[in-house]
N, C-alpha and C positions, 0 to 999 in steps of 0.2 A: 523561487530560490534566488532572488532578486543578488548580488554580492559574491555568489560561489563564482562567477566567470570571469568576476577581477579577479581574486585568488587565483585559480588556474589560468589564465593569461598569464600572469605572474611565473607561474611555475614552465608552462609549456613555448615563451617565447623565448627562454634561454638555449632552447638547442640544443642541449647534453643529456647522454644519458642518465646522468643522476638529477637532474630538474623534473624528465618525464618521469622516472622510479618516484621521485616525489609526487607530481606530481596523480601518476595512477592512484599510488596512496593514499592520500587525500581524497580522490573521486572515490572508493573503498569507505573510507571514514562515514561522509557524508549521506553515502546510500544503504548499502548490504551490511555494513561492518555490523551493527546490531545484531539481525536475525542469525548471522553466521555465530557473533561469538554465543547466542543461547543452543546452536545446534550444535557445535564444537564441544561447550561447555558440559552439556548432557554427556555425548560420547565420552568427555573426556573425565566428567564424576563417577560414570561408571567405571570406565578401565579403573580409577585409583578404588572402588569399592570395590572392584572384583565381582559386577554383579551377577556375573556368571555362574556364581554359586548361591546365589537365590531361584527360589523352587522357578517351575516354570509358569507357574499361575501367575504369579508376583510379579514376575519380569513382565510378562505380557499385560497384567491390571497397570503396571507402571507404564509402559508404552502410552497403550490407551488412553489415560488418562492425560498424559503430557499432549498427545496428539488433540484428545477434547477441547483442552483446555485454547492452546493456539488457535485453533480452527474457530472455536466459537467463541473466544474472546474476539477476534478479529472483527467476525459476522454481527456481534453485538455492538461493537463502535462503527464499524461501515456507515450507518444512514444519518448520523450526527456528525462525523468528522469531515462533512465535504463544505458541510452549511455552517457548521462554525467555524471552520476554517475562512470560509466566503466571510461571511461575519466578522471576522477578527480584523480581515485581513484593509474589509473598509472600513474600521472603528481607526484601525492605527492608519491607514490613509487622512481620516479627518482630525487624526490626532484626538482621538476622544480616549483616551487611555485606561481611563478611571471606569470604561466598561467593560474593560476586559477581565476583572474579577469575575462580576456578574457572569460573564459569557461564559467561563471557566467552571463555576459553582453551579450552573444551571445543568449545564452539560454534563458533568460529573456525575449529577445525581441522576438524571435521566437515563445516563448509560447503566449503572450501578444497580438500577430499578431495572430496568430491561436485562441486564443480566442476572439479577434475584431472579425476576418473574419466570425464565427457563433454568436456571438452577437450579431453585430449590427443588421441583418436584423431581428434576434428573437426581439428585442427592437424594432425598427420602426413599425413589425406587431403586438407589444402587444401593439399601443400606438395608431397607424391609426386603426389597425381593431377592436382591441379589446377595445379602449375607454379606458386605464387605464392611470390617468394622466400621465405628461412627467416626473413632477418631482419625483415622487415612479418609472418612467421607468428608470431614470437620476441613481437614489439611487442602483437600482437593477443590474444597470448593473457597476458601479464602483465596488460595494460589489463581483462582479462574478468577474471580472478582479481581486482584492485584493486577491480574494481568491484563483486565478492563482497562482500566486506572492507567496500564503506564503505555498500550494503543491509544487511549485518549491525548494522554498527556502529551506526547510526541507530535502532536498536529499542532501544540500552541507553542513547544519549542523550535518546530521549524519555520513557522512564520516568525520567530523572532531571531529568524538567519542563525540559529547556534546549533549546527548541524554536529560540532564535535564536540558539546559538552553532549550531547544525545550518546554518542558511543563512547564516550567516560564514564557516563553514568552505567550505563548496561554491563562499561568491565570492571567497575568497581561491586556492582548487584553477584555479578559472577563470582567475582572472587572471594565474596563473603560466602556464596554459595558455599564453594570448596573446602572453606572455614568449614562452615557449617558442618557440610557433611560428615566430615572427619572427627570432629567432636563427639556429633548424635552416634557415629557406627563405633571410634573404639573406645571413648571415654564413656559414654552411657549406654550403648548397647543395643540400639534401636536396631532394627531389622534393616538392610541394606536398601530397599528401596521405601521403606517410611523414611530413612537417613536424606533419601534424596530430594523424592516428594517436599518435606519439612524444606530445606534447603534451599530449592527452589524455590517455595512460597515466600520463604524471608529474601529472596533475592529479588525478586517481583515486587516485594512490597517495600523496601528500600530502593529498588528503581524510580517507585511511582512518586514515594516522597523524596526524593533529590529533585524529580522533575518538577513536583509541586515547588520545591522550596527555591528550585531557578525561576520559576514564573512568577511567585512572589518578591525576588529579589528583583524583577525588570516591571514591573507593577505592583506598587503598594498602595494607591489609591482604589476606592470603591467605592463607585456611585449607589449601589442597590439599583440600577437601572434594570430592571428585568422585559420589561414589553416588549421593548423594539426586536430584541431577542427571539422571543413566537412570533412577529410576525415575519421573520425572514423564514420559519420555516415554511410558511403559506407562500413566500414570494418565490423561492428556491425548492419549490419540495421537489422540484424536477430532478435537484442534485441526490436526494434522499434516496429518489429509486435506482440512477443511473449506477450510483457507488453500491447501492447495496446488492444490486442484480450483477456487477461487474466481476463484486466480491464475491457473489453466492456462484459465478460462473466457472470459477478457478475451482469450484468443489464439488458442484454438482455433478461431475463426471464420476469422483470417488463412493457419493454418497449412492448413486446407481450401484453402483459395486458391490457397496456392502448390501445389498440388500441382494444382490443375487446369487447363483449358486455357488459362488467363492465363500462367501461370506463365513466369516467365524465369529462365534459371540461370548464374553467375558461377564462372566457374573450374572452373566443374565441379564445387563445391561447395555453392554458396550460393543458397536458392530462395527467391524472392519475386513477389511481383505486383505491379510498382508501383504499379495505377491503384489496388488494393484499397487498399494501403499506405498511400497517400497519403490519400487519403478518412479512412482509419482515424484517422490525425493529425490531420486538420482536426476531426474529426469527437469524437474522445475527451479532446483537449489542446487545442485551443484554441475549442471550443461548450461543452462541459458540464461542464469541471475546475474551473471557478468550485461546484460543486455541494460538492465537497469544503469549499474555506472556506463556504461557507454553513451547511452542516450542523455543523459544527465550534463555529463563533459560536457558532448557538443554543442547543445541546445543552448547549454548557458553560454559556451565558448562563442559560438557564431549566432544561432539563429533570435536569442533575447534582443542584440544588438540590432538585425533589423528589423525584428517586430518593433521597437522602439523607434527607431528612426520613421519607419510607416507612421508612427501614430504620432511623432509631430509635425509631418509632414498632413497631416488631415488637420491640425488642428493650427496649423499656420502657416501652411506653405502653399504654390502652384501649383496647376493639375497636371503640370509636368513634374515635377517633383513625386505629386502624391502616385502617378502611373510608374515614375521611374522604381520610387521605394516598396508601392507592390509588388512589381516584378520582381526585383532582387530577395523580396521575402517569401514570399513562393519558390521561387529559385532556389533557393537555402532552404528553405522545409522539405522539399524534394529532396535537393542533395543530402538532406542528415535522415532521411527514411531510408534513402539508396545505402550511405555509409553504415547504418545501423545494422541494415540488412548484412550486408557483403561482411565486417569483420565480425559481426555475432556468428553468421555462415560457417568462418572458420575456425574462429572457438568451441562453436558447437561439434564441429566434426571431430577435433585435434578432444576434446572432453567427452564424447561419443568412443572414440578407441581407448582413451585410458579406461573407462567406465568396463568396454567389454575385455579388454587383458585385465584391469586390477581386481574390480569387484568380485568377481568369483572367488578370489582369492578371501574375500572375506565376507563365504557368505551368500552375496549375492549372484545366486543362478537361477539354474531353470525356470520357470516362469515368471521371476521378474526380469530375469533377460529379452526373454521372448516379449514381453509387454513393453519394455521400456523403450525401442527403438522408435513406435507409433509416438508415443508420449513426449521424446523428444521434439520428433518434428512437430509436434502439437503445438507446446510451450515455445519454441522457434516464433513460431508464427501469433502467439498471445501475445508476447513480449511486442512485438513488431505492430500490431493491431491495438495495443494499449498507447504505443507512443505516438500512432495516428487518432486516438479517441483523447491524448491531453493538448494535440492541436486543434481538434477541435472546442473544447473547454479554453483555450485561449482565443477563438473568435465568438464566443457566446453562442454558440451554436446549438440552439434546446433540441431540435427535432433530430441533429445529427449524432448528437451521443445517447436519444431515446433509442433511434432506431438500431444505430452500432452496438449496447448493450443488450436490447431486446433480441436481436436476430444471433448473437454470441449465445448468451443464455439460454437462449430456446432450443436454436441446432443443439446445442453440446447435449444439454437433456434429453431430446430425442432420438440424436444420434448416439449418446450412450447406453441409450433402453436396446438400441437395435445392437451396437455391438458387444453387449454385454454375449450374444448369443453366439459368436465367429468365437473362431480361434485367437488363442493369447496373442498371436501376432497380429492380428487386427483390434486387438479390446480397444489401444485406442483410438481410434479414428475416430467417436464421438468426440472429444478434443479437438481433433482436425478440422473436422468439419465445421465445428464449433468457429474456431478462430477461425478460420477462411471465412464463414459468413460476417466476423463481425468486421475484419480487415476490406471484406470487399465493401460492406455497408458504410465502413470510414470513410474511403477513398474515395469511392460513388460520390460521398458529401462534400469533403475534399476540394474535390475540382468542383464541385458547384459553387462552395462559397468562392474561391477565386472568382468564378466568372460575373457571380453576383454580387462582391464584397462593395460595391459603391454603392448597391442599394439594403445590404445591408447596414453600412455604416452612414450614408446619407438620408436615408429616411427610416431606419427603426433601429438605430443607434445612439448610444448614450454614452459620447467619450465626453463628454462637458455637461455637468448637472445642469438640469432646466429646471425651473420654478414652476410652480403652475400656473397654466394660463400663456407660459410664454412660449414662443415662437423657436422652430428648433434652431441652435445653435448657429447653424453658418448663414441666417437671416436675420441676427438681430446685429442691432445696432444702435447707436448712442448721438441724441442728437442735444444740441443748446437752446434752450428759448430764451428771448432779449434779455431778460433777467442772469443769465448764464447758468439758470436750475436744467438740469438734465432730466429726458423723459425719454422712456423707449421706445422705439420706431418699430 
């Protein structure tokens, strides 16, 4: 997010309170504004449809399916969006531009294919077993595809630093939505939550092509370069699993759930827990999502600056220089772990009492009460454990973000099977446990590359491309023969 820290320097060295309201705004924009205005948005097509008077089958087929859709659209781009990203990210470093079509259309399709391949048979068996028309199966499963499309798409708009045309496009997608909806329920008649469904999908799918048609307005050149593309995934496939297991981590807790004695099922398809569900929501989007722009601010505000100063301080400077700049960058990754912590802390709590005064009031009680307290402190500590697993991603750390998502992953599924069996007030602590292991397995790593980072980055380090055959980096050198032709030493 190379650019967003001059922006907010901009905004947060003026001192006033209307710079920082600017600014927080901005850090809002950049991060959560999306996923907020599609949960806003839902809430808010229903109030104006009045879904409430749709049967209760309906309501609840619409739920589920909104929830499928999110969930495992997500999980379907996960294992592609870290490696082309990576990919993208050193095409536009060597300035090779004209492959970033290729990258874009390779990926595309590969996601698209990957989400047919578990679609369509989820579609045929909600439509033969489960009895739900073809055309709401027709509606739901374009909307899950669109919604492929515009998770992929967002990974090549943010490496091209345009983090607010990302959240224009999603409230322009919204607002056609709304359109939409109000059309299909009083001018044609559609049943209120097809009205919505429909709506949705045209909003998703005018998402995905504004993003297309921003990525082709900042690349219009196309090599057909397809190779070098597969072979990053053989070089990187380590990022394949760590994203997808990280992804699968945040859900595997729920997916426990529906399968145990809570569980309710929809059409004979569709399995969820609501009281878990619901908790999970309060609990991951609207208590601890604020951790995202927090972490984000600072990182670009302070800690980008000395990782960079570290790294030309290795690549040109004294071993005093290079000991003085790791310290201060350590120093500062610390400090923005400790900060993250402490004012997420208090968001969490001050969002933790409005949740138990207001919610009930609408809705939600009884047992998503009793759940959602564990769930909080769970997600507390995800948030916190994710922002030490993208410091490690920034020292190329392979074994440390294997082992931080495998030991996340794992606890949380095991410790979910066990608390699936305790009372609502423990359900979640398979979460808990969860992130605690993958937090401590960060940290663990953490402090070791500190202690080892000169021999990480002096001998199996690659800050300066080497040829092959030739000699790492802070060894070679350039000599004259009488002639004055140059030969390497």
């Amino acid at each position: 997010m190379a650019g967003v820290g001059v922006k907010l320097n901009r905004f947060f060295e003026k001192k006033s309170i209307a710079a920082d309201v600017v600014g927080i705004t901005y850090s809002v924009i950049i991060t959560i504004a999306p996923i907020l205005m599609v949960v806003a948005g839902i809430l808010l097509m229903g109030s104006m449809l009045q879904i409430g008077q749709a049967s209760y089958l309906d309501r609840e087929l619409f739920s589920c399916t909104m929830m499928y859709i999110l969930i495992f659209a997500l999980l379907v781009v996960s294992p592609f969006s870290a490696v082309f990203s990576r990919y993208m990210q050193d095409i536009m470093y060597e300035e090779k531009f004209e492959d970033i079509l290729p990258c874009y259309y390779l990926g595309a399709a590969m996601a698209v294919a990957l989400g047919s391949l578990l679609g369509v048979p989820f579609c045929l068996w909600e439509h033969f077993v489960g009895g739900v028309d073809v055309f709401y199966v027709f509606i739901s499963f374009c909307a899950f595809i669109s919604m492929v499309l515009v998770f992929y798409s967002v990974t090549y708009l943010s490496c091209c630093k345009d983090y607010e045309k990302i959240s224009l496009f999603f409230f322009i997608g919204m607002t056609a939505a709304f359109g939409t909806a109000w059309v299909l329920r009083h001018w044609c008649h559609w049943e209120i939550t097809e009205s919505m469904l429909f709506a949705l999908m045209v909003c998703f799918l005018l998402i995905a092509v504004l993003h297309y048609t921003a990525i082709r307005s900042y690349f219009s050149e196309n090599s057909n370069n397809y190779g070098p593309i597969l072979g990053y995934f053989k070089k990187w496939r380590f990022l394949i699993g760590t994203n997808f297991l990280y992804v699968l981590g945040l859900y595997v807790h729920n997916f426990v759930f529906w399968m145990g004695d809570g569980r309710r099922v929809v059409a004979d398809t569709f399995l969820f827990n609501q009281s878990y569900d619901m908790a999970t929501c309060l609990a991951a989007v609207f208590t601890n999502v604020s951790a995202t722009v927090i972490f984000v601010t600072h990182m670009e505000m302070h800690f980008r600056e000395k990782y960079k100063l570290y790294s030309e301080a290795v690549t040109g400077g004294k071993k005093v220089d290079i000991e003085n700049a790791k310290s201060q960058m350590f120093w500062q990754l610390g400090n923005e772990l400790m900060n993250l912590a402490r004012v997420q802390f208090i968001i969490s709590v001050v969002a933790y009492l409005l949740c138990i005064v207001v919610a009930p009031q609408y809705g939600f009680g009884g047992d998503v009460m009793r759940i959602y307290p564990c769930l909080a402190a769970g997600y507390f500590i995800v948030f916190i454990m994710y922002a030490a697993l993208l410091f490690l991603y920034y020292f190329n750390d392979v074994p440390g973000t294997i082992v931080t998502v495998l030991s996340f992953f794992t606890v949380t599924l095991v410790g979910s099977i066990i608390a699936a069996r305790l009372p609502e007030i423990w359900q979640g602590m398979g979460l808990v446990a969860g992130a605690l292991a993958g937090w401590t397995a960060a940290y663990v790593r953490l402090r070791w590359v500190e202690k080892n980072l000169d021999v990480h980055i002096f001998c199996r380090g690659t800050i300066v491309k080497q040829e092959r055959g030739q000699m790492p980096f802070s060894l070679v050198y350039k000599k004259t023969d009488e002639n004055g032709e140059g030969e390497n030493g």
